[in-house]
C-alpha positions as CSV (number, residue, x, y, z in Angstrom):
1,X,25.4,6.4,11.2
2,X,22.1,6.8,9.9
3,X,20.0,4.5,7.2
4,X,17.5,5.7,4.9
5,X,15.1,3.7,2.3
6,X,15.4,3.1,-1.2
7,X,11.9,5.8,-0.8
8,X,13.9,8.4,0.9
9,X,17.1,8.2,-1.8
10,X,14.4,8.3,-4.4
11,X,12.4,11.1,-3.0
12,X,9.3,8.8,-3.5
13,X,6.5,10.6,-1.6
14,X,3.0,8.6,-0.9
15,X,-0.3,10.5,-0.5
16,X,-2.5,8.8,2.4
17,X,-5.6,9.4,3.8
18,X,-6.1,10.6,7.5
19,X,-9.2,9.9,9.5
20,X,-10.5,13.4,9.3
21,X,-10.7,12.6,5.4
22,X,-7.4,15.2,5.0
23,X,-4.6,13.4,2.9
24,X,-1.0,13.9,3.9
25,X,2.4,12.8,2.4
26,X,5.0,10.2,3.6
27,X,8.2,8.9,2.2
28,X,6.2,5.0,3.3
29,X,3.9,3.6,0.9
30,X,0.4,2.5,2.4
31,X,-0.4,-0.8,3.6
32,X,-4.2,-1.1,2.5
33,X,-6.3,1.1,-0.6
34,X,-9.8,1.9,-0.1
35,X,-12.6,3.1,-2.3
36,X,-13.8,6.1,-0.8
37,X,-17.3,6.3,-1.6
38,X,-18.1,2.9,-0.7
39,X,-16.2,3.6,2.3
40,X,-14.2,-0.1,1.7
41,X,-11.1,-1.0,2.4
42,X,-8.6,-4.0,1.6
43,X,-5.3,-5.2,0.5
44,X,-3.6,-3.6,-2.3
45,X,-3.7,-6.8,-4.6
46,X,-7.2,-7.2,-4.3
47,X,-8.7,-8.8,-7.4
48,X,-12.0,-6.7,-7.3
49,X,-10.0,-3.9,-7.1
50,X,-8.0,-4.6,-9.1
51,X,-10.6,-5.5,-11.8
52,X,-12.3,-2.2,-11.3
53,X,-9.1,-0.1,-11.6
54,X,-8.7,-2.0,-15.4
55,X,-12.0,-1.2,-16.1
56,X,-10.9,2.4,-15.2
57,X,-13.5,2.7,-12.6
58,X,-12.1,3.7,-8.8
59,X,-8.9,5.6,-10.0
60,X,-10.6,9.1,-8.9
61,X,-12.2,7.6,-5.7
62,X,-9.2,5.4,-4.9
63,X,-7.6,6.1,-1.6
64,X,-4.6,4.9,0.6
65,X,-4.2,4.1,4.1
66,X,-1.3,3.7,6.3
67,X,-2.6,0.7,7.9
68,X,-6.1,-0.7,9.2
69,X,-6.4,1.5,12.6
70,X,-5.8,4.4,10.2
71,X,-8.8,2.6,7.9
72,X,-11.3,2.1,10.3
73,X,-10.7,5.7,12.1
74,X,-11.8,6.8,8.8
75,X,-15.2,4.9,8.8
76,X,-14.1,2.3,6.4
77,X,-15.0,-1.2,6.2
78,X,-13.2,-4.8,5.0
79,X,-13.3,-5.6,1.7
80,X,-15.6,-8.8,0.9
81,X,-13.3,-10.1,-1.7
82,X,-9.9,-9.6,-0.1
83,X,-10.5,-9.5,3.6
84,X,-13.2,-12.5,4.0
85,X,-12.7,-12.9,7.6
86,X,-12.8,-9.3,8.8
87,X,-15.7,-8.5,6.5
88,X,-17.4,-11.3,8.6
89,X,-16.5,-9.9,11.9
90,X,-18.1,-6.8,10.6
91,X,-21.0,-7.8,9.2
92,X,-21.7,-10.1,13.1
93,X,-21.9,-6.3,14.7
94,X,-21.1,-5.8,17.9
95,X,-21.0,-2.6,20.1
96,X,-18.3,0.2,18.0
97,X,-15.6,0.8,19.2
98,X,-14.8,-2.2,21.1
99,X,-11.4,-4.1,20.5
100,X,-13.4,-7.2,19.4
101,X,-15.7,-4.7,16.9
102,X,-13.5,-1.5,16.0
103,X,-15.6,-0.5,13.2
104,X,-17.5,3.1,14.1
105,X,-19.9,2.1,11.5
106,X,-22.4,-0.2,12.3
107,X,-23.5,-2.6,9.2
């Protein structure tokens, strides 16, 4: 016997972004948006993102990620506003690509 999600029954396809900037689609929604050219990424229910997608700004530059490995493969940083803790952790530095700094770009 075999399950499926509501997304699958619905045929509900989700465009993401991959870390080589190529987008692909999957029947599972993203876990984190980004704003591509400021290369920042956060939680879906962001207020500043969500106030600039009201204000009509970001739509065209908005992209989606599967999750935060896929995020920060892509050169993308935390969000100030909606991921205080990892911002801070990224703005400290550290050597790139360590587990206690993943980021590949330095601040």
């Amino acid at each position: 016997m075999s399950t499926t999600t509501t997304d699958q029954v619905s045929g509900k396809n989700y465009r993401l972004r991959a870390p080589d900037a190529s987008t692909y689609e999957t029947t599972t929604p993203g876990q984190l948006g980004g704003y591509a050219p400021g290369r920042i990424y956060g939680r879906l229910n962001c207020p500043s993102a969500k106030r600039h997608l009201a204000n009509g700004n970001y739509v065209k530059s908005r992209v989606f990620f599967a999750d935060e490995a896929m995020a920060i493969a892509s050169g993308f940083r935390p969000c100030f506003y909606c991921m205080r803790e990892r911002y801070k952790e990224w703005k400290a530095g550290g050597i790139p690509g360590t587990a206690s700094y993943p980021w590949m770009i330095v601040p």
